[in-house]
Steps between C-alpha positions, in 0.01 A plus 500: 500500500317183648318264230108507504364265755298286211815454384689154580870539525623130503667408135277290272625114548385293220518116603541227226404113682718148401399244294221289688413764736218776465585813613240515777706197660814733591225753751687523774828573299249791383377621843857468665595737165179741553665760769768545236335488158166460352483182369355392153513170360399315156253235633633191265728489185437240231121475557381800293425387105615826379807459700623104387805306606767497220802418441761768737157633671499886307137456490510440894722803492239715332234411792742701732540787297164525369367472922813767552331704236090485553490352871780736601448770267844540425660617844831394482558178728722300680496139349516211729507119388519175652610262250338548201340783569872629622600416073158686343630831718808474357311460183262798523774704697680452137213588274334764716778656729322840508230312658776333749724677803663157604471101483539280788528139433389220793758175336456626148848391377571613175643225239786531337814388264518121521230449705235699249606290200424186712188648591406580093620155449265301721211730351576361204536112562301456850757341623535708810067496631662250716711679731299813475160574741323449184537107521351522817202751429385309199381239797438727757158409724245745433210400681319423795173452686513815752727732635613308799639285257698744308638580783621159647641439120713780549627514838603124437763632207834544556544786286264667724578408878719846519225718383348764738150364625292803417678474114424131516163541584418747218631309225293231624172710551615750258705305232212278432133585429183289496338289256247230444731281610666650821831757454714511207820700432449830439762515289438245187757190481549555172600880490698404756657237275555751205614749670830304610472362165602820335746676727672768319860398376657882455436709809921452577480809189338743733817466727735591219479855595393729775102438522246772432369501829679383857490157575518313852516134605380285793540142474473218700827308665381158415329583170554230267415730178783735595745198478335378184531865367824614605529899624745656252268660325300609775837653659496733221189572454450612832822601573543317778186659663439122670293412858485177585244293750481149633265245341435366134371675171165547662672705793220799477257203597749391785601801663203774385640797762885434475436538105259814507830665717710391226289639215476816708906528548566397123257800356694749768830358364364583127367817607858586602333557921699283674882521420690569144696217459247176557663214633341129500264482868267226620282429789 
């Protein structure tokens, strides 16, 4: 018996953004997603007073599944995080997984063993803001007199000379917004700043044993975070379900199309579609 034509057939696909990088920034990840899914996103973490940045982000956590359970009324969804956002699904998958069919994680590494207790460690003393993005955030340029400006600032970065020019352009048109001044970042300096300043220390615990929900994992080939972070715990948490693309940790940025065909393949893999036994693939 066919479905009712008002009826949308494409699984729910609940999209958490990075650190520094409103949701609306990742659109054409979204539209190259849109044949397959139907695509909801929370607009910006860390920005919402009843929703503040603490210490191992469960209040961060909350915003998901409170937007899972009002914005999404409580359809069961497929999680899907870059960065950050790829640790709060995790986080909400864990809390709510009757709310939750699967988690895909865009270079969300989880932390683990040695590494975690470094990681609790430099919490505690500051001693490692220098050699996290933090030190540089806490200086990061915020400013400027138009958007042609923004624009020029950006395209003359390093970190951003592999980006995709339609992605580049909307975190320069959409990443910023206007003021008395000219543009400023969208997304505040300073929750920026906390955020990294409060990275939780005991996710490697929810790889201890077989997770509530499926969980997949893209990451980047020359992502410095998955060296810092090491993928032992991911191995398991996953079990093994791993895809790998070229470029750095902000890869979905770089390569927009090649990663919406990963996301697609990882949720088939999950969904037990494509073959049994998974085995590691990349493009």
């Amino acid at each position: 018996m066919n479905a009712p034509a008002d009826i949308d057939p494409r699984p729910l696909l609940v999209f958490s953004h990075a650190n520094g990088f409103p949701a609306v920034v990742y659109r054409k990840l979204f539209a190259a997603l849109e044949p397959a899914f139907r695509v909801r996103a929370v607009p910006l973490f860390g920005h919402d007073a009843r929703y503040p940045v603490r210490d191992g982000w469960t209040s961060l956590a909350q915003q998901l599944v409170d937007f899972l359970q009002h914005t999404c009324r409580d359809e069961p969804a497929i999680l899907l995080g870059h960065s950050l956002g790829g640790y709060l699904s995790l986080m909400a998958a864990q809390a709510r997984p009757d709310q939750v069919r699967q988690v895909v994680l865009l270079d969300s590494p989880v932390v683990a063993g040695w590494r975690a207790r470094l990681l609790w460690l430099s919490k505690r003393t500051g001693l490692g803001e220098r050699f996290s993005p933090a030190a540089v955030t806490k200086n990061r340029r915020n400013r400027w007199p138009d958007l042609a400006a923004v624009q020029a600032h950006f395209a003359s970065k390093a970190a951003f000379r592999q980006w995709d020019a339609d992605m580049l352009h909307d975190y320069s048109a959409l990443g910023t917004t206007a003021d008395p001044q000219g543009r400023t970042l969208a997304f505040a300096r300073e929750v920026e700043y906390r955020i990294y300043k409060t990275l939780p220390h005991r996710l490697g615990e929810l790889a201890r044993k077989p997770f509530v929900v499926p969980v997949s994992f893209i990451g980047g080939r020359d992502s410095r975070e998955i060296r810092l972070a090491g993928l032992g715990a991911t191995r398991r948490l996953t079990q093994n379900r791993m895809q790998w693309l070229d470029g750095s940790h902000l890869f979905p940025f770089e390569s927009p199309l090649e990663t919406a065909r990963l996301i697609e393949r990882a949720v088939q893999i999950a969904d037990g579609d494509c073959h049994s036994s998974f085995k590691t693939c990349s493009l």
